[in-house]
C-alpha positions in Angstrom: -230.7 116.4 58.4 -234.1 116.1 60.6 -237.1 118.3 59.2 -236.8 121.7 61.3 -237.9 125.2 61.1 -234.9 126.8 60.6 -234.9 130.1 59.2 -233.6 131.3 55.8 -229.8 131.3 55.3 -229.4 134.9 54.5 -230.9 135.7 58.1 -228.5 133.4 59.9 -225.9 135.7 61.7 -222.6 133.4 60.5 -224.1 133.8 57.0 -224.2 138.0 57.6 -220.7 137.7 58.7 -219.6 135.9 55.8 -221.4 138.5 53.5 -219.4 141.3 55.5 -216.1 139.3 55.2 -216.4 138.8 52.2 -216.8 142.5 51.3 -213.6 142.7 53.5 -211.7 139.8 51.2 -213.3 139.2 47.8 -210.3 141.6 46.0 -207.2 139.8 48.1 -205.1 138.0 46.0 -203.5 135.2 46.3 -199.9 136.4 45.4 -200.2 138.6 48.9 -201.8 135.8 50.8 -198.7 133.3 49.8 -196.3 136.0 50.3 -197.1 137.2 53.9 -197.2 133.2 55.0 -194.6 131.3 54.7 -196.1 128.3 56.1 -199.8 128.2 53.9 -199.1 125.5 52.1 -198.5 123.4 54.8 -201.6 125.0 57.0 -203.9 124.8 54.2 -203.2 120.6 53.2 -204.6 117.6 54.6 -203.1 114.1 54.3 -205.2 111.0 54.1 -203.0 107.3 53.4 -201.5 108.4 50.2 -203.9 111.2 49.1 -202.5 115.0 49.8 -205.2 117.5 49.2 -203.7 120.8 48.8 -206.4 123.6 49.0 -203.5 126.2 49.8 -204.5 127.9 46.2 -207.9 129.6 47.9 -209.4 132.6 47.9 -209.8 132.6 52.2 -207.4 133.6 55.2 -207.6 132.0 58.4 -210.8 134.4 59.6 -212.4 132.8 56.0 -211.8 129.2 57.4 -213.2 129.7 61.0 -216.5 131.6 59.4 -216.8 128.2 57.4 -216.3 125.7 60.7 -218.8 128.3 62.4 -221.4 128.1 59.1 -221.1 124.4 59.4 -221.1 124.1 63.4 -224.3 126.5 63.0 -226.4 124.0 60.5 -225.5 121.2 62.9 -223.3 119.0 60.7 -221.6 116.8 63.1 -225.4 115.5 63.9 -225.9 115.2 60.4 -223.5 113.1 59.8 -224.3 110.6 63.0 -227.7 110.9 61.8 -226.2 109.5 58.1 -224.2 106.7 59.2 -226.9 105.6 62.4 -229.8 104.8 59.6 -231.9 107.7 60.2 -234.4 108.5 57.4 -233.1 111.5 56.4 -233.9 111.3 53.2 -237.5 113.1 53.9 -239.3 113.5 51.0 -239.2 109.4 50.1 -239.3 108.3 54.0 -236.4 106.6 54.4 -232.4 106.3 55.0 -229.8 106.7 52.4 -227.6 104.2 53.7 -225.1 103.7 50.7 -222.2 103.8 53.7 -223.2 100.3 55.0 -222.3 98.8 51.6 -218.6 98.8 52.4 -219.0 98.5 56.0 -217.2 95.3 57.6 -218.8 92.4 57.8 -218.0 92.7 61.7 -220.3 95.8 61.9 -224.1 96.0 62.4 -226.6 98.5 61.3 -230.4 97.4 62.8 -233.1 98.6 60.3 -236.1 97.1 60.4 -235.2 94.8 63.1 -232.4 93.4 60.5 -228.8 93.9 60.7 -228.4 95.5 57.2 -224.6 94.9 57.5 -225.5 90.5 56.8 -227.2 91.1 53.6 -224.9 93.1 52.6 -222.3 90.9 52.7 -224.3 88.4 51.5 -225.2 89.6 48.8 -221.6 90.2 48.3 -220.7 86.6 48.8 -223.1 85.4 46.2 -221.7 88.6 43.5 -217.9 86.9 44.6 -219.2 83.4 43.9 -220.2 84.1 40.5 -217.6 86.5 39.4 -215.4 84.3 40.2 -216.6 80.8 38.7 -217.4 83.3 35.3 -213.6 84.3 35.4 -212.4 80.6 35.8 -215.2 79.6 32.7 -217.2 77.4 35.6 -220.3 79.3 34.3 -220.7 79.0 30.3 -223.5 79.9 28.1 -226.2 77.5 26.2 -223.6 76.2 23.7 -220.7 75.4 26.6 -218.7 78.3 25.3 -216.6 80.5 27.4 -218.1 84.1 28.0 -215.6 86.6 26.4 -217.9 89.4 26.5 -220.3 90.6 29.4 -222.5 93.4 28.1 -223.9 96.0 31.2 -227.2 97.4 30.4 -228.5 99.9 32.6 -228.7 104.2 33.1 -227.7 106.6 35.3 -226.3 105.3 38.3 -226.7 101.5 36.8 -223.8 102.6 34.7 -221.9 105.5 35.4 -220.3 104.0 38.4 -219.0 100.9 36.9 -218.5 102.6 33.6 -216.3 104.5 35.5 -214.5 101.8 37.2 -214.3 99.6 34.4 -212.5 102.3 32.2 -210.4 104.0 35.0 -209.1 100.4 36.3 -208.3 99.0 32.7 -204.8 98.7 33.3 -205.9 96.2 35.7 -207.9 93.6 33.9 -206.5 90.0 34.1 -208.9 87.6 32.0 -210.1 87.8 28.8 -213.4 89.0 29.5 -214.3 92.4 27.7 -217.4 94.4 29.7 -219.1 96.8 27.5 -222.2 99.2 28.3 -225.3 100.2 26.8 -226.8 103.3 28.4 -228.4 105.2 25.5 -232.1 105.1 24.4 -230.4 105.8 20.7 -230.1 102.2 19.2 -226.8 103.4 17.5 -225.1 102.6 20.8 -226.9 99.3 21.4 -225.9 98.3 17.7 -222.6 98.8 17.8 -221.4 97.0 21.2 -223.8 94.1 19.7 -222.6 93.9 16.6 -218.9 93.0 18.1 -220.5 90.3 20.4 -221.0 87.0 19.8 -224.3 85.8 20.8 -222.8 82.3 22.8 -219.8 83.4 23.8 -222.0 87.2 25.9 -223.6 87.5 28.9 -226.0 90.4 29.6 -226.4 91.7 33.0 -229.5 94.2 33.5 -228.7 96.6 35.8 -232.5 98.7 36.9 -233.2 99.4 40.5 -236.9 99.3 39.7 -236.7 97.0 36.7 -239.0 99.3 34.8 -236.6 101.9 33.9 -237.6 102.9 30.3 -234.1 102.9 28.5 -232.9 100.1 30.0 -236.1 98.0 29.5 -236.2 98.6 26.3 -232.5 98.0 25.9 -232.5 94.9 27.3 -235.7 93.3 25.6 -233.9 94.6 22.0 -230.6 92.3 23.3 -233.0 89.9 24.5 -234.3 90.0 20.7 -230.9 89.9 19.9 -230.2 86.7 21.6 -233.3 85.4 20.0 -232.7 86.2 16.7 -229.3 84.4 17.2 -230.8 81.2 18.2 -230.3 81.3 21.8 -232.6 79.0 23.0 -231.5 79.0 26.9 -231.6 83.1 27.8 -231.4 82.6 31.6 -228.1 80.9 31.2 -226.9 84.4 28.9 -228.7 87.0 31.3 -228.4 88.3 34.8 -230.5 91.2 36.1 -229.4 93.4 39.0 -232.5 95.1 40.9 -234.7 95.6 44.0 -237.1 94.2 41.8 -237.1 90.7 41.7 -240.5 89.7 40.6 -240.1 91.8 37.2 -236.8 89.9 36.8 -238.1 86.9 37.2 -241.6 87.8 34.6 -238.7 88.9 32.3 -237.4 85.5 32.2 -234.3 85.4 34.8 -233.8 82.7 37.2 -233.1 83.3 41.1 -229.9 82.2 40.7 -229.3 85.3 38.2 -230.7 87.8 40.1 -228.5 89.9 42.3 -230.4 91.9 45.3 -230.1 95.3 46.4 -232.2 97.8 48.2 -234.4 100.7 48.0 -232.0 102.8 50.6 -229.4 102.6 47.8 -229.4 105.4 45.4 -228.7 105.3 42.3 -225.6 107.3 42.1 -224.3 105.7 45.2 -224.8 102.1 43.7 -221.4 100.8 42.5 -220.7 99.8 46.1 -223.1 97.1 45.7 -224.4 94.4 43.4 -224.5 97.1 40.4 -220.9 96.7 40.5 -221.0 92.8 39.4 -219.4 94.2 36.2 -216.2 95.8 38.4 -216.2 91.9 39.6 -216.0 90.2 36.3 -213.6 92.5 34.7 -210.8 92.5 38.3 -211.9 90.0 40.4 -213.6 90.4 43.9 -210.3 91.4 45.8 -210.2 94.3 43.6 -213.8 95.2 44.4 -213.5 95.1 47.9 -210.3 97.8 47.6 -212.5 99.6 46.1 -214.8 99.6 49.1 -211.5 99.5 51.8 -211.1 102.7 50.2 -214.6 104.0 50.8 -214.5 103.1 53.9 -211.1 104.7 55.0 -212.8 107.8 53.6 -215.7 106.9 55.5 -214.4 106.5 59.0 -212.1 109.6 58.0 -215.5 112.2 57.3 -217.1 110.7 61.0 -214.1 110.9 62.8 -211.9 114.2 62.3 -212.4 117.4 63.2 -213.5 119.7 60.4 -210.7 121.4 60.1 -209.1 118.7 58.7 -211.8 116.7 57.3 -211.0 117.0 53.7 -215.5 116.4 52.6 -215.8 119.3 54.7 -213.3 121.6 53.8 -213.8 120.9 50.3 -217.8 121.0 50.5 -217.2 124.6 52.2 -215.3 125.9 50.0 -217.5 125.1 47.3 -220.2 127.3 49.3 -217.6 130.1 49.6 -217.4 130.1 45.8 -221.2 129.4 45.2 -222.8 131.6 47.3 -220.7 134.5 48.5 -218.8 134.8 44.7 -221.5 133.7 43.2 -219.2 131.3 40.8 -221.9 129.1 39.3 -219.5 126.5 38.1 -216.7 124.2 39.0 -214.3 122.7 36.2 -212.8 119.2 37.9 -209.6 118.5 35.9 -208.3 114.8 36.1 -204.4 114.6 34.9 -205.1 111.3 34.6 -206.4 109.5 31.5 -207.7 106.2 33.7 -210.6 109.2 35.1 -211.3 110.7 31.9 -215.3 109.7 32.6 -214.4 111.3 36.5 -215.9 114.6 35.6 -219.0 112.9 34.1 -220.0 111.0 37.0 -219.3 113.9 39.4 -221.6 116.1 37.2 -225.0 113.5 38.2 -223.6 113.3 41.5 -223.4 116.4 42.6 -226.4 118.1 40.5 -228.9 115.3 41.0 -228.1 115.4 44.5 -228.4 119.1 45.0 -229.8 120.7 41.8 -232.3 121.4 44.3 -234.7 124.6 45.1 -236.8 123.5 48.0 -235.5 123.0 51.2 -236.0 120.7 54.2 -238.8 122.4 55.0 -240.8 122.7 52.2 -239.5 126.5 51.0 -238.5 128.1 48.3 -234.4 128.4 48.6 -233.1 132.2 49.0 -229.4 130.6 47.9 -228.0 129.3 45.0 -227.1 125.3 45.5 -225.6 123.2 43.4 -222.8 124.9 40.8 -222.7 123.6 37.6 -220.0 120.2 37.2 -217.8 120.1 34.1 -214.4 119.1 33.0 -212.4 116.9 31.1 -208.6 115.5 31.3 -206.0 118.4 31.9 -203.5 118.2 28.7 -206.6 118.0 27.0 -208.1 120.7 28.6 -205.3 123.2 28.5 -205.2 123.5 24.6 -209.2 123.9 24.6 -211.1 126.0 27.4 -208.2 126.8 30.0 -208.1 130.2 27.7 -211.2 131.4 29.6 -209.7 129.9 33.1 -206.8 132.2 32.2 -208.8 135.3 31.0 -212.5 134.9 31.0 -215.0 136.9 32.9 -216.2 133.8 35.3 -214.8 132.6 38.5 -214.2 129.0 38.3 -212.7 126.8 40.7 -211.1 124.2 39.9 -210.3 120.8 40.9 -206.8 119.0 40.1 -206.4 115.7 40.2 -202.7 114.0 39.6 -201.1 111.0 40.1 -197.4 110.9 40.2 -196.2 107.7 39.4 -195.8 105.8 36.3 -193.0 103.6 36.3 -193.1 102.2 33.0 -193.5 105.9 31.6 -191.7 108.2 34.1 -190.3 110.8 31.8 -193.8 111.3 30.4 -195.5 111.5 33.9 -193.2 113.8 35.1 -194.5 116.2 32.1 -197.8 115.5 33.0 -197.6 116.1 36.4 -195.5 119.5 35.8 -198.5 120.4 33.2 -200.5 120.3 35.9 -198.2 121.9 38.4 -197.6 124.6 36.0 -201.7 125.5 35.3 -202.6 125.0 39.0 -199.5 127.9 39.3 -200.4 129.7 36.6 -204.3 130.3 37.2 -203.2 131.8 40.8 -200.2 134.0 40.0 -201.3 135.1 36.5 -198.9 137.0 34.7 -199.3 141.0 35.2 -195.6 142.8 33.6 -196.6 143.0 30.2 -197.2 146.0 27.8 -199.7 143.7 26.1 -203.1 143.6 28.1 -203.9 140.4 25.3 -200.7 138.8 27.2 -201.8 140.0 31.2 -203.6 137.2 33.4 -205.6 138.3 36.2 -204.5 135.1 38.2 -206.2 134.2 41.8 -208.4 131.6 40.2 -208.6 129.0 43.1 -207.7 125.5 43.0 -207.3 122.4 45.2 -205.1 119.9 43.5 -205.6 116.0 44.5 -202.7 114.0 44.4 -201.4 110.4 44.7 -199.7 107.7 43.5 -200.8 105.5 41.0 -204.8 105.2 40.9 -205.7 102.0 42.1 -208.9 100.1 42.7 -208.7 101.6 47.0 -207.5 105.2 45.6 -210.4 105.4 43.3 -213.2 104.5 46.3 -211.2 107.1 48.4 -211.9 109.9 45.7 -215.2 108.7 45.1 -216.3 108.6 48.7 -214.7 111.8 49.1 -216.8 113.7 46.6 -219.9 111.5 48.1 -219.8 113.1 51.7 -218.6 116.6 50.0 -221.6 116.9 48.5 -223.9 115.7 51.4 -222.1 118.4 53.6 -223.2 121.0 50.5 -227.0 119.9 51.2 -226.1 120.3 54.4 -225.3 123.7 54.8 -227.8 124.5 52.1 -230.7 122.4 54.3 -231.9 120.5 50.9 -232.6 117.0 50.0 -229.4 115.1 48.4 -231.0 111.8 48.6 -234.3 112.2 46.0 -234.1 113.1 42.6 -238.2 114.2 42.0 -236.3 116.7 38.7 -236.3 113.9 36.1 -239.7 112.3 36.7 -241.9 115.2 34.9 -239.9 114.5 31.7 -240.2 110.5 31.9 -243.9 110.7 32.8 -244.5 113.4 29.3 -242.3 110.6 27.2 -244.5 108.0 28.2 -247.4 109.9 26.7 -245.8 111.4 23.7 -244.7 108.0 22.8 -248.0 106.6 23.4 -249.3 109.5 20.9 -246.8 109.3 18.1 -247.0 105.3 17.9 -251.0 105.8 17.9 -249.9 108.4 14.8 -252.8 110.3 17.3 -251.4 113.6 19.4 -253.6 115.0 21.9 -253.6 118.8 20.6 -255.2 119.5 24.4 -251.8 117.8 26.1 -249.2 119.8 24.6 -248.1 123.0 24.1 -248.3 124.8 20.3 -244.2 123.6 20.0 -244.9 120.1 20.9 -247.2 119.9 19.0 -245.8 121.1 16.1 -242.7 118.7 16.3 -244.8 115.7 17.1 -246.6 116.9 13.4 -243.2 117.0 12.1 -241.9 113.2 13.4 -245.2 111.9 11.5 -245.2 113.4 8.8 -241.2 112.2 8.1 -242.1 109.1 9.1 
């Protein structure tokens, strides 16, 4: 993903053939396609340890799926992707490597950067996040009083908390102590409030999760807990809060002691941070064997995406049909559809994944895109779903791919998983068939609304870093193709920097009529005079 001058898209020649196939293709259906092969669903389904990702359900023939390989052969992915695992800066516009992949590399492995093998403080790091999950879980580590933690409060934002918020609530089922994790994300003190006020102040521990340490919502999160700690005459806080950061000075000004702060680096981006010491939460609540399924998984995924051919490299398939959709149907969203309660908060963290990373309009090269990128990322769990917006799936006026994900197995609840898996089944089935013999054009379904369904066993701590890492490399094989930055995030620092100021204006009860706009300003008047 090395700086080039590569022309526009639109004037690549695969990208012209793919305009004029397209043309050829766009009014196929899927009925026809299904009915002339007999052997799709088997062509069009990949197989990775108990994963089966069936992308059978696709608008695309096998001329549709060579134009891909040949759009993705053209932008040079295969050197991309050496270029991602080797430690090259690729991410251009903050000089320097995204290197997320290294966190669940084996300790055996080495990855020189800056004349250090990267791969040793990794797993150091991870040695000293075992350590003290551990002795927390066995009650070794107490608070001020001598009392057992029973609570362990995660404060951060973003990528400080989506990931192990995620794993946390999709992994539940797997919990064996007595140690609740909660999270505060939100600026709104309603949130902070309410997970405090079911926390006792001896028996909690606060980690502070902040790359930078100076994240606004999460510093002022943590110094109102830190209050909060106060207030409940807590006289020892290093021994009741832990920071997690790049940032160690500001930890340590804040009041933690070395032994509390866990290191990670700036190569880590947010949203690819649960792999490492921001998942100290995943740690306490399953113990470090669990964690480190979670990164054997990561890695199968990881070794999968360097290693097979595209064809049956299920990032790349699935990142290029999301650029058939995008940019040739000009779908601008993608509904991802867990039938699996564990991932209800699956959708959520896709939606920063995938549009931080490529919510982007400038390419490599500094110009203006002539493409649409990243579709808009929404969803929510299928039953759910199917009594709420799967009416304009069925017969709205937008395309919208979807994503299934299923797992099959319940043995405590079979009956009951069986209906959910036939749910489903049935919607996958039904948004691809539709239903045409009826007098009734209220009752007709256009159908050929495409799908890829992900399915597996039971979601465990190694199938959830598989689908995670899956939708990881998908979407660096989007920027990819699209020649934009996945690895920066420049979008949300314009707002930060104008909150900053506005707060420094409203608590002065002084706005600067020259900074803002008539609106602003006229809102800011508003918060004063109510207050």
């Amino acid at each position: 993903m090395s700086k080039s001058s590569k022309s526009p898209l639109s004037r690549a020649e695969v990208w012209k053939q793919l305009k004029s196939h397209h043309e050829q293709v766009k009014n196929l259906h899927m009925r026809d396609l299904f009915a002339a092969d007999s052997e799709r669903a088997d062509k069009y389904c990949i197989r990775l340890d108990q994963l089966l990702v069936d992308f059978s359900k696709h608008r695309i023939t096998e001329d549709t799926v060579a134009l891909l390989l040949d759009l993705a052969e053209s932008c040079s992915l295969n050197s991309a992707i050496a270029s991602l695992f080797a430690g090259d800066k690729i991410n251009l516009s903050e000089d320097r490597a995204a290197l997320h992949t290294c966190l669940r590399a084996p300790a055996k492995d080495s990855l020189l950067h800056d004349s250090e093998n990267l791969i040793t403080q990794v797993h150091e790091q991870l040695q000293n996040m075992e350590q003290f999950a551990g002795d927390l879980r066995a009650g070794k580590i107490r608070g001020a009083g001598g009392e057992k933690f029973n609570k362990v409060v995660n404060i951060g934002i973003g990528g400080s908390d989506l990931g192990p918020r995620l794993a946390i609530e999709a992994l539940q089922a797997k919990a064996d102590n007595d140690i609740d994790i909660e999270f505060i994300s939100n600026l709104d003190p309603k949130e902070l409030d309410s997970v405090l006020s079911a926390c006792d102040p001896n028996r909690t521990l606060i980690i502070v999760v902040s790359k930078t340490f100076t994240t606004l919502e999460t510093r002022t999160n943590a110094d109102a807990a830190k209050q909060w700690l106060v207030d409940n005459g807590c006289t020892h806080l290093d021994k009741h809060m832990v920071a997690v950061t790049t940032n160690q000075s500001a930890a340590k000004e804040f009041g933690m002691t070395d032994e509390h702060i866990f290191y990670f680096w700036d190569w880590v981006g947010g949203r690819y941070s649960l792999w490492s010491t921001v998942g100290l939460s995943i740690a306490i609540a399953f113990g470090m064997e669990s964690f480190r399924d979670l990164l054997a998984g990561a890695r199968e995924v990881d070794e999968h995406f360097q290693t097979e051919s595209a064809e049956k490299n299920i990032p790349v398939i699935l990142a290029l049909l999301s650029v058939w959709y995008n940019n040739f149907f000009e779908a601008e969203s993608h509904a991802v559809i867990p039938y699996d309660q564990s991932l209800r908060l699956f959708p959520e963290y896709l939606s920063q994944l995938v549009m931080e990373s490529n919510g982007k309009s400038v390419t490599l090269d500094g110009e203006s895109v002539e493409h649409q990128t990243s579709p808009v990322i929404w969803g929510t769990i299928g039953t759910n779903a199917q009594h709420a917006f799967f009416q304009m799936l069925h017969q709205g006026t937008h395309l919208i791919p979807v994503d299934f994900i299923v797992a099959v197995k319940n043995p405590e609840r079979q009956q009951q998983q069986l209906m959910q898996v036939s749910n489903c089944l049935a919607q996958s089935e039904a948004l691809m068939l539709g239903q045409q013999h009826s007098s009734n054009l209220n009752q007709k379904f256009a159908g050929n609304t495409p799908s890829t369904t992900i399915l597996y066993d039971e979601l465990s701590p190694k199938v959830l870093g598989m689908l995670l890492a899956i939708y990881e490399h998908k979407t660096f094989v989007e920027a990819t193709i699209w020649n934009i930055n996945p690895f920066d995030q420049w979008g949300v620092e314009l707002g930060k920097k104008l909150a900053i100021q506005i707060i420094q204006e409203l608590s002065a009860a002084e706005p600067d009529e020259e900074k803002h706009d008539a609106s602003t300003q006229l809102l800011m008047q508003e918060y004063l005079r109510r207050n």
